[in-house]
C-alpha positions as CSV (number, residue, x, y, z in Angstrom):
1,X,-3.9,29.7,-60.1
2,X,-5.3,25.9,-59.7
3,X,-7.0,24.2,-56.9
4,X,-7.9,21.4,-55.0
5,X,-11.1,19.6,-57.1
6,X,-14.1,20.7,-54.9
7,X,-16.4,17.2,-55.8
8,X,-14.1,15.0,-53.7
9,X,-12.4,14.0,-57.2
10,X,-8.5,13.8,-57.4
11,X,-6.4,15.9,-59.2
12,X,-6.8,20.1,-59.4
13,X,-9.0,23.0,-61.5
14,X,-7.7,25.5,-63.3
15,X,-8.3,29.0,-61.5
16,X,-6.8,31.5,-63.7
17,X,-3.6,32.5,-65.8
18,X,-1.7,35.2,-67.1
19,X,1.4,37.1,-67.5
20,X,2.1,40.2,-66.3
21,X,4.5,42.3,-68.8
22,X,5.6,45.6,-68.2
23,X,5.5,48.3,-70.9
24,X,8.3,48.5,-72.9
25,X,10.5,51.6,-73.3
26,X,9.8,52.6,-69.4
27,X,12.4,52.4,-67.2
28,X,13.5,50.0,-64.9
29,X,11.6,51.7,-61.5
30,X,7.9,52.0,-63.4
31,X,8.4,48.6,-65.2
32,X,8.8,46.8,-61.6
33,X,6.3,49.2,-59.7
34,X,3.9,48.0,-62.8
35,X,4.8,43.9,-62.2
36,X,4.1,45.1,-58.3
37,X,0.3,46.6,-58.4
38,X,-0.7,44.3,-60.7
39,X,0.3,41.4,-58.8
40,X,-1.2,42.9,-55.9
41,X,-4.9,43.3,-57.7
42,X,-4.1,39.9,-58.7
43,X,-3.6,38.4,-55.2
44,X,-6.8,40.5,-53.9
45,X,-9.4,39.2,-56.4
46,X,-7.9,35.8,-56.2
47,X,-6.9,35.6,-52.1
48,X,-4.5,32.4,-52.5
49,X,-3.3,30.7,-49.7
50,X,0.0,30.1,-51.2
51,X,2.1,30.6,-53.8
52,X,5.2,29.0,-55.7
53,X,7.9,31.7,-57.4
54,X,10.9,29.4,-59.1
55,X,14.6,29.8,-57.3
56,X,16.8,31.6,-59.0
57,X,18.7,30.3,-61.6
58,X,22.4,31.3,-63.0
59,X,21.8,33.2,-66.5
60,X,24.2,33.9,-69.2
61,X,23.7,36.9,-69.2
62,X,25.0,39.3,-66.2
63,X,22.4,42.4,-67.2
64,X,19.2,39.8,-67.7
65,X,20.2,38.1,-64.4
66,X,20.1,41.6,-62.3
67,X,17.1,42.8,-63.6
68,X,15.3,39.5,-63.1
69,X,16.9,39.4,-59.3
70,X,15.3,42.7,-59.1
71,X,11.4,41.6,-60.2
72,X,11.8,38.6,-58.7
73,X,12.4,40.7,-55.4
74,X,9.6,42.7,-56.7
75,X,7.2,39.9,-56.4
76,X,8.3,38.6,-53.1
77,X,7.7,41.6,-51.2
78,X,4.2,41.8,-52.5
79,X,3.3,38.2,-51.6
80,X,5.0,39.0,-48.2
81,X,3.2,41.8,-48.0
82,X,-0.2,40.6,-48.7
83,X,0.3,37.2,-46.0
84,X,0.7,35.1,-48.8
85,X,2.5,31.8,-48.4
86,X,6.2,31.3,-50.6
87,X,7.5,28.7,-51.7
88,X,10.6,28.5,-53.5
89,X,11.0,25.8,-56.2
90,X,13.7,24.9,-58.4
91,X,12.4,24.5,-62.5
92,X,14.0,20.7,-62.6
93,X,11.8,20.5,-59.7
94,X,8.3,21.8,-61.1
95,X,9.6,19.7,-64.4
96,X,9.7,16.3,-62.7
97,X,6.4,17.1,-61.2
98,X,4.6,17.8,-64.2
99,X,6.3,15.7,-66.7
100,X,7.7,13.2,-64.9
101,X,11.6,14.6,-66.0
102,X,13.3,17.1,-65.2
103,X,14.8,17.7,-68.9
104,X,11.5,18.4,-70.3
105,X,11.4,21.1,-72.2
106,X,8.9,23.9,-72.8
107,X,6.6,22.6,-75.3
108,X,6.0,19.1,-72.9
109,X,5.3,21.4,-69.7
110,X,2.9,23.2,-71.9
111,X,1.1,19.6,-73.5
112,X,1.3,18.3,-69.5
113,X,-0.4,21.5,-67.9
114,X,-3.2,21.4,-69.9
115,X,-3.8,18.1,-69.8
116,X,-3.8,17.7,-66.0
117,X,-6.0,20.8,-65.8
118,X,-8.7,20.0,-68.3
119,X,-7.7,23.0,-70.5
120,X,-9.2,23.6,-74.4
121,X,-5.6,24.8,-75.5
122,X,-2.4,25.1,-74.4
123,X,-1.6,28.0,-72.3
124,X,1.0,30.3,-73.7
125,X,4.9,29.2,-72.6
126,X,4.6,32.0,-69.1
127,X,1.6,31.0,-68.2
128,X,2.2,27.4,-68.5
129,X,5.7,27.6,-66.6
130,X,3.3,29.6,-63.6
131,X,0.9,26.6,-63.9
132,X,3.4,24.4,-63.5
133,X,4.7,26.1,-60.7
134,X,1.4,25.9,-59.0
135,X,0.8,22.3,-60.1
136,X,3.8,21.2,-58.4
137,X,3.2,23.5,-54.9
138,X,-0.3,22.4,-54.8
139,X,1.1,18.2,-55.1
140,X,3.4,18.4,-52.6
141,X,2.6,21.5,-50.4
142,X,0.7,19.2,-47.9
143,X,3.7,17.0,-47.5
144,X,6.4,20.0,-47.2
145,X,5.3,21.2,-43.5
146,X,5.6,17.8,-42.3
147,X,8.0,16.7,-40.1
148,X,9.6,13.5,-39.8
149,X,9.9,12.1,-36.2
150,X,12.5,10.4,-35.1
151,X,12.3,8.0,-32.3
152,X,13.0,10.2,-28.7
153,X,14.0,7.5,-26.4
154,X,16.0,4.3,-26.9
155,X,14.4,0.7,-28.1
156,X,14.5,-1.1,-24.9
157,X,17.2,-3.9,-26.3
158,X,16.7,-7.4,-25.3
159,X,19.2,-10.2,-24.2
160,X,19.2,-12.3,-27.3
161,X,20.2,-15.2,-24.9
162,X,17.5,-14.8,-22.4
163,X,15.2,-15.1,-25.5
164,X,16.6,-18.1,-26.6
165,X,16.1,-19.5,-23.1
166,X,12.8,-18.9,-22.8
């Protein structure tokens, strides 16, 4: 969780992190219904306006891919639930943001979180990706509602002639 320096300074404060990881060995139902209430204790001590969950990506593996569609739907529904803001940003996204690439790779998100939030140490590899996620919605949130307006009626057009004239 970051946000918005309070003293008027640019840039944004570290919050909180974590990771939430099921117990292993339980099955599939308990281990998402475990990523589900502790998200929601999480959103109710911490109230956030919005959040950021990374799109989807195409894995490798067909098994790894369902069961991460499935707590990824886990944790939509409870930020849904709870009124909570989504937005839905790609990882080459958060990457550019952060880094300034979108290649980076895991170690350079982790070295650019903490730096932009004042950390001691770098967060672990989760943590850091969430950051990043947050980093990047918090950035460019503002600018996402806008709308860009376009001009309604025509540009009164002007003899080129008569202004030569003149």
């Amino acid at each position: 969780l970051v946000e918005r320096r309070r003293d008027g300074g640019r840039g944004f404060v570290h919050v909180a992190h974590g990771t939430i990881r099921a117990p292993k060995g339980a099955e599939l139902p308990q281990r998402l219904e475990f990523i589900r209430s502790r998200l929601v204790e999480v959103v109710a001590e911490h109230a956030p306006d919005h959040a950021a969950v990374e799109r989807v990506f195409v894995a490798n593996n067909v098994r790894s891919a369902i069961v991460l569609g499935q707590a990824r739907g886990v944790v939509l529904a409870a930020l849904a639930q709870a009124g909570v803001a989504i937005d839905e940003i790609s990882a080459r996204e958060v990457k550019k943001a952060v880094t300034g690439t979108g290649d980076a790779d895991k170690k350079m998100v982790k070295q650019m979180v903490a730096r932009l939030l004042s950390l001691d140490a770098e967060p672990p590899t989760d943590a850091a990706d969430a950051l990043a996620l947050a980093l990047h919605r918090a950035q460019v949130g503002r600018l996402a509602g806008l709308e860009v307006r376009t001009r309604t009626r025509p540009r009164r057009r002007r003899d080129l002639a008569a202004l030569v004239e003149k």
